[in-house]
N, C-alpha and C positions, 0 to 999 in steps of 0.2 A: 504494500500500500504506500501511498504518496501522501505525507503528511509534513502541512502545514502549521506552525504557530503562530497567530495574530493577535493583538491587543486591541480590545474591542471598542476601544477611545478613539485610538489614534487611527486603526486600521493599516496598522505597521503591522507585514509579518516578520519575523525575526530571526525565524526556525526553520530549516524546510531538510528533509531527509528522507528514505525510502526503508521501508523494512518489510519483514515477515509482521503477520496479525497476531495475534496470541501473546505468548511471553518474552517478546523481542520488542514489541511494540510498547508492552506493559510498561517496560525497565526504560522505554527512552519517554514514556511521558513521564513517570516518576523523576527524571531527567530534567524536561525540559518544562513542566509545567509549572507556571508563573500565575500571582492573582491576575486576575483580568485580562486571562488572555483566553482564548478558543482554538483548541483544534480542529482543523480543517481539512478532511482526507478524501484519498478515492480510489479505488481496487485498480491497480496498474492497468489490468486488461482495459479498463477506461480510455490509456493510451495508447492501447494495440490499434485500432481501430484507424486507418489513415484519416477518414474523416473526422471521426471525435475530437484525435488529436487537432487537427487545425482548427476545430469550433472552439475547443479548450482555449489553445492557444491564442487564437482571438479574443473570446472569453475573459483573458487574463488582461490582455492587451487593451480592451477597453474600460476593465475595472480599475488599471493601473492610470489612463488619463483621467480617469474620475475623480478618484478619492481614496484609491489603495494604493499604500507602500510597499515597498522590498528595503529591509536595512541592504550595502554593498554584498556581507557574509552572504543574507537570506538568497539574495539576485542569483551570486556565482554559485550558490548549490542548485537554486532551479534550474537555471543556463545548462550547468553538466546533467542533471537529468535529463532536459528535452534532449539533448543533443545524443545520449545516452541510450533514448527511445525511437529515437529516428529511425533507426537503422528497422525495427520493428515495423512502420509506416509508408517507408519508401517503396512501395509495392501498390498492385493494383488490389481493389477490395476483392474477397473472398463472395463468394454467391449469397452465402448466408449474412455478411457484413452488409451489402451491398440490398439485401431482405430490409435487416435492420434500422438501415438507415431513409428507406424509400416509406417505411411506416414513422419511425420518427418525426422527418418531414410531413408527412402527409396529417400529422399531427399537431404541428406546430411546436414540435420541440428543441427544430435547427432553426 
């Protein structure tokens, strides 16, 4: 999973890392959880998806001209994840992704 830490004032995330769910993830929020702050996560396979991945990433890109932060640390750990997950992406969608995504749409959820 892809986990974010934010400060719910400022809307500065501060944290960002990947782990296993269960007791890997347990031991880095015991870590890294701070008052007022929120974790913010999402099942990798989230970014398998060639499409997700670039809604995400838009996604992010428009939250960021809003009103959301990255401290310098937070930025270079996301940076090396996406680039990280590329490689997963750069491909043509799968029949069943390509299912996925044509109901999504047709939803209104892209």
């Amino acid at each position: 999973m892809l986990v974010l830490w934010e400060d719910k004032e400022t809307l500065t995330t501060d944290t960002v890392y990947w782990c296993c769910k269960g007791r890997c993830d347990d031991m880095l929020q015991k870590r890294y959880r701070k008052p007022g702050n929120n974790d913010l996560w999402d099942e990798l396979v989230e970014y398998t998806n060639p499409t997700h991945y670039i809604v995400m990433l838009v996604n992010y890109l428009d939250s960021v001209n809003k009103n959301r932060h990255f401290t310098a640390e937070a930025l270079a750990k996301f940076r090396k994840f996406l680039i990280l997950m590329f490689h997963q992406v750069a491909r043509e969608l799968t029949p069943k992704e390509a299912e996925i995504v044509k109901l999504e749409m047709g939803y209104g959820m892209m």
